[in-house]
C-alpha positions in Angstrom: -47.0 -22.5 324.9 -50.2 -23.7 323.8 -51.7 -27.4 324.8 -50.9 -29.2 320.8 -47.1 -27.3 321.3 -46.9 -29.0 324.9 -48.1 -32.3 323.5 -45.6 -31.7 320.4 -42.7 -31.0 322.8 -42.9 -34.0 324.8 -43.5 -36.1 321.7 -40.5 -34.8 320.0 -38.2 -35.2 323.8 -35.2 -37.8 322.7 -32.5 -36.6 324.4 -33.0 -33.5 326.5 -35.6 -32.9 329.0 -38.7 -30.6 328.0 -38.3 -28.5 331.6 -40.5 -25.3 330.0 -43.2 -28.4 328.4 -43.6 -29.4 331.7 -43.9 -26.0 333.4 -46.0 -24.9 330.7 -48.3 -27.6 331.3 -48.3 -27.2 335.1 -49.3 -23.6 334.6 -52.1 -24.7 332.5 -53.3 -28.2 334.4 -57.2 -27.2 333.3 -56.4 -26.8 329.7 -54.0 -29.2 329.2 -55.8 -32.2 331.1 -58.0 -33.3 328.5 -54.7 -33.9 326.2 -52.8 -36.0 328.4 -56.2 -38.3 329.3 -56.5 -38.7 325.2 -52.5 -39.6 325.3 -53.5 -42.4 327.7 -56.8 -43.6 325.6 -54.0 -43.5 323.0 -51.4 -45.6 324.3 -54.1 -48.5 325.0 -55.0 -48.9 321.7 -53.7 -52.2 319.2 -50.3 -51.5 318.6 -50.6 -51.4 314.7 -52.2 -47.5 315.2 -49.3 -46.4 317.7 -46.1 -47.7 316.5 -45.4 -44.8 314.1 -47.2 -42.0 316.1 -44.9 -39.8 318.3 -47.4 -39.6 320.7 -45.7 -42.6 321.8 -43.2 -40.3 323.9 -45.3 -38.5 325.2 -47.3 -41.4 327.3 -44.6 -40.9 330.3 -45.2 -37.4 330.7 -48.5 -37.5 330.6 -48.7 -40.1 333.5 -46.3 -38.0 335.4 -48.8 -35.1 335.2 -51.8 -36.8 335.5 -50.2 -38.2 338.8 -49.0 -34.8 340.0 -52.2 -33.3 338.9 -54.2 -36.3 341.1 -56.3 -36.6 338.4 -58.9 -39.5 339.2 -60.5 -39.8 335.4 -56.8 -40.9 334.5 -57.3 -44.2 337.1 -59.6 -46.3 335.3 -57.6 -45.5 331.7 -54.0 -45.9 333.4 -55.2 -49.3 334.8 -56.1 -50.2 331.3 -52.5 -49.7 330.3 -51.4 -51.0 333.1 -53.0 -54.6 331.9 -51.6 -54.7 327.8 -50.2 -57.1 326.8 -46.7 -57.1 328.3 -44.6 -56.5 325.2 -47.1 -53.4 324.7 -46.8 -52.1 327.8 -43.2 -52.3 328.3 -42.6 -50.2 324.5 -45.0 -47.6 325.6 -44.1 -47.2 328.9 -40.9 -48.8 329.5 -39.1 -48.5 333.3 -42.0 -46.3 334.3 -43.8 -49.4 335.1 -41.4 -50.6 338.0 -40.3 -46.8 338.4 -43.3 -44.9 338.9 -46.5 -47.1 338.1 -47.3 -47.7 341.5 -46.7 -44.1 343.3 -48.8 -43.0 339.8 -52.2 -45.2 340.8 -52.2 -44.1 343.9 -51.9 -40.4 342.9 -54.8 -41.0 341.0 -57.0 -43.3 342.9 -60.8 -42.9 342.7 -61.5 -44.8 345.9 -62.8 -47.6 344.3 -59.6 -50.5 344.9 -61.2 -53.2 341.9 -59.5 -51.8 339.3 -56.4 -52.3 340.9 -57.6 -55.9 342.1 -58.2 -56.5 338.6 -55.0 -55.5 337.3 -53.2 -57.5 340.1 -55.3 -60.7 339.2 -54.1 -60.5 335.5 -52.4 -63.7 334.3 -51.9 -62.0 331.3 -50.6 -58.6 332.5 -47.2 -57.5 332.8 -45.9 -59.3 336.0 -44.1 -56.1 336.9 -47.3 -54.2 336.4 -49.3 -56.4 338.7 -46.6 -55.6 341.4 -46.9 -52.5 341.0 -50.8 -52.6 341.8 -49.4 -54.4 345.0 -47.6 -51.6 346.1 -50.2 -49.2 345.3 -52.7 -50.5 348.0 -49.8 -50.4 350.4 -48.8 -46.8 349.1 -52.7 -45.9 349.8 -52.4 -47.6 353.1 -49.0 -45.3 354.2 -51.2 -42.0 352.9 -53.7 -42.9 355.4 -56.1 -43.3 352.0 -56.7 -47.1 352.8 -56.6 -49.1 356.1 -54.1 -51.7 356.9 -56.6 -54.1 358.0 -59.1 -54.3 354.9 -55.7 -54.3 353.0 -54.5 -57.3 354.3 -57.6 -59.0 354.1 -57.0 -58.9 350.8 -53.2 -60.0 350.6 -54.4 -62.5 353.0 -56.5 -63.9 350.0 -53.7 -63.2 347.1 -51.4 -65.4 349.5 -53.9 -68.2 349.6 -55.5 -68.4 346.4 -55.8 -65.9 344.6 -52.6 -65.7 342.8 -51.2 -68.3 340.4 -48.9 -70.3 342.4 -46.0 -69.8 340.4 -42.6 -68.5 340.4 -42.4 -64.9 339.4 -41.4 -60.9 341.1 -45.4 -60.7 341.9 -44.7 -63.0 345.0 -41.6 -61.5 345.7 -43.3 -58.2 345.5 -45.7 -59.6 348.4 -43.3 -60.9 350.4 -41.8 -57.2 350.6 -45.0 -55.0 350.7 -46.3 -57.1 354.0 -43.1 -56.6 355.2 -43.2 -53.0 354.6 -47.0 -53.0 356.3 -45.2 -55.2 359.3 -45.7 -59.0 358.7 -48.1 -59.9 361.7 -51.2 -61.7 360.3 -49.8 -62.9 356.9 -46.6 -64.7 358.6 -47.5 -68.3 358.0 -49.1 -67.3 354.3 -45.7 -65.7 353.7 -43.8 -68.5 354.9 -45.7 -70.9 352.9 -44.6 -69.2 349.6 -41.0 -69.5 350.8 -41.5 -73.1 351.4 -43.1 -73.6 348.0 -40.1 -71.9 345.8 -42.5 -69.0 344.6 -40.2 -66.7 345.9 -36.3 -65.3 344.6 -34.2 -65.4 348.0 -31.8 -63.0 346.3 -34.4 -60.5 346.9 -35.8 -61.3 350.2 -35.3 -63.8 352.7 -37.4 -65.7 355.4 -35.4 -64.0 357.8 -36.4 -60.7 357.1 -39.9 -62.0 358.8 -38.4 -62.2 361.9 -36.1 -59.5 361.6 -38.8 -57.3 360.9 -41.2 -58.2 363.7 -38.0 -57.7 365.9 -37.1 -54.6 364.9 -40.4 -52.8 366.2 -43.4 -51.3 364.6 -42.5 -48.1 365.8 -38.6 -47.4 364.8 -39.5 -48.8 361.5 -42.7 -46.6 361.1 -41.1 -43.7 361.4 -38.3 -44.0 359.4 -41.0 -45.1 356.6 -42.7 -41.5 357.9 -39.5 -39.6 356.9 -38.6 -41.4 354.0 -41.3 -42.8 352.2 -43.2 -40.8 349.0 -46.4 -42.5 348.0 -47.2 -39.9 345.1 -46.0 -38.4 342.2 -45.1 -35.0 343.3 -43.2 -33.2 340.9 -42.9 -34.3 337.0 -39.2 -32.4 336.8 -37.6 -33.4 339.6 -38.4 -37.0 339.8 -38.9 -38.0 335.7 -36.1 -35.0 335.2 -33.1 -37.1 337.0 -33.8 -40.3 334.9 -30.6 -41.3 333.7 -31.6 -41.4 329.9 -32.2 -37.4 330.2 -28.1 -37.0 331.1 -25.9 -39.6 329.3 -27.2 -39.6 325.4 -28.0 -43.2 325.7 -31.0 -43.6 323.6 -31.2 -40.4 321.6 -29.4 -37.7 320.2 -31.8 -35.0 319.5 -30.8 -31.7 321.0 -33.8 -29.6 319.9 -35.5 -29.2 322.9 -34.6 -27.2 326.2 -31.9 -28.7 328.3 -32.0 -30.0 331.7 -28.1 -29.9 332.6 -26.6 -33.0 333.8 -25.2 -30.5 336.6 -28.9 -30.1 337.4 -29.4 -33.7 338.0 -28.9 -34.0 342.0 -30.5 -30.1 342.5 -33.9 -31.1 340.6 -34.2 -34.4 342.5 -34.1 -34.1 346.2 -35.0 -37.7 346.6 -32.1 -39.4 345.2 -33.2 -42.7 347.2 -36.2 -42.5 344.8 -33.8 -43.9 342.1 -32.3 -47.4 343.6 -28.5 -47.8 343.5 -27.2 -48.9 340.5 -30.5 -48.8 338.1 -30.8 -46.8 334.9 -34.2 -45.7 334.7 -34.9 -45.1 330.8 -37.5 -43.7 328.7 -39.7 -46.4 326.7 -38.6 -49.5 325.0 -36.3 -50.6 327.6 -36.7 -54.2 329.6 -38.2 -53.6 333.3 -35.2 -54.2 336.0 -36.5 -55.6 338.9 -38.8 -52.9 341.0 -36.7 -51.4 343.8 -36.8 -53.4 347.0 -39.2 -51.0 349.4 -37.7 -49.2 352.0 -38.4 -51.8 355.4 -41.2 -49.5 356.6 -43.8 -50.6 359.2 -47.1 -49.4 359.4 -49.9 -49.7 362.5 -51.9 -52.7 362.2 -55.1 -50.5 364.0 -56.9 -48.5 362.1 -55.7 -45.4 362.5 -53.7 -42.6 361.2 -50.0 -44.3 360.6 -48.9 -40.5 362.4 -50.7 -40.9 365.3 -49.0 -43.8 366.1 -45.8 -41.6 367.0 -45.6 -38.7 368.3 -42.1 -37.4 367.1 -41.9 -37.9 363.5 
């Protein structure tokens, strides 16, 4: 296939997944780059010159790539989508933002963290999108990319003031990174949201603090070791399984090449990527609430989180 026949395919995708698109483009990651960074220039601009473009479609793919690919001149552009206006962002992009946004920026991570700051600071950005920059730095902290400390020097001053203190899933988000990290240092900044209602309990509860801190740094580390995936690694298996590729919810066309429903399970060897109960769609569809993180801890030296056991 060439590069405008990849774009085309995943442009025209409604109802079956592209699987040859997507291996096509894989095959030709040097070629095909340049495409998917102009689908992302693309998707950021005023709404008025994307509504009837089928490019439209293709802005998922393309930041599945781009993550896979650990493209760094997609950061700066994916943090600029990241940051439309909500409405925008959730019709281009759609569960993507609570179901891959954050394992996407830190695929593509430059090494500079303000862009991500930036996005996280946005009053006016998606709330689910800032979360997801919150659980980027603590992706790039469990990748040994950033270090715990510096990391939560800077929770330490979202906690404080540098958030709007005001209900919404960012502060829950917080509440359940740091816990993820281990909660020492940030414990009375965390129980201070708590106390002030910024924080749904049906999510996560003060408790969890303590139960946390009593459960161990290193029993929790390592099952974070074994089970946590702070990338995008493959486009097929984990934007393959989404449910809208397998039940016909959205679309109905049948053009493209099939990924079998029977395939579902065998192309997505992470099925605790995809929280219990969620139904992950394409674009267009309202964010459900981010997945709660798996309780992971992480060291609070820095240091490699591995070296801190020995047997995982």
């Amino acid at each position: 296939m060439t590069v405008v026949e990849i774009v085309d395919a995943f442009g025209a995708a409604k109802r079956d997944f592209p699987v040859k698109a997507v291996e096509a483009a894989i095959a030709q990651r040097e070629e095909v780059t340049p495409a998917l960074l102009q689908i992302i220039e693309h998707a950021t601009a005023p709404p008025a010159e994307w509504a009837r473009d089928s490019r439209v479609f293709s802005t998922v793919f393309a930041l599945f790539l781009l993550g896979q690919f650990r493209e760094q001149a997609a950061y700066r552009p994916i943090v600029r989508l990241a940051q439309c206006a909500p409405r925008h962002a959730d019709e281009i992009i759609g569960d993507f933002i609570t179901y891959g946004l954050s394992n996407c920026l830190a695929s593509v991570f430059d090494g500079d963290c303000e862009p991500i700051h930036e996005l996280i600071k946005n009053p006016n950005a998606e709330e689910f999108a800032r979360a997801a920059g919150v659980s980027a730095l603590k992706n790039l902290v469990l990748a040994d990319v950033l270090d715990r400390t510096s990391v939560f020097e800077y929770y330490r001053h979202l906690l404080t003031d540098g958030l709007e203190r005001e209900y919404s899933f960012l502060w829950t988000e917080m509440v359940c990174v740091a816990l993820d990290l281990y909660p020492e240092g940030l414990v009375p900044e965390l129980e201070k949201a708590f106390e002030d209602d910024l924080i749904d309990p049906m999510d996560v509860s003060p408790a969890e603090i303590a139960e946390t801190l009593k459960r161990g740094r290193e029993m929790t580390l390592a099952r974070t070791l074994r089970n946590f995936h702070p990338y995008i690694d493959d486009t097929i298996e984990e934007f393959g399984c989404w449910i809208c590729w397998h039940e016909g919810i959205r679309f109905d066309n049948k053009s493209n090449e099939t990924l079998h429903a029977g395939d579902r399970w065998k192309r997505n060897p992470y099925p605790s990527r995809i929280p219990s109960g969620s139904n992950p769609g394409l674009v267009g569809t309202s964010p459900a609430p981010a997945a709660r993180s798996t309780r992971s801890v992480a060291c609070e030296h820095n240091q490699p989180l591995r070296s801190m056991l020995s047997n995982v």
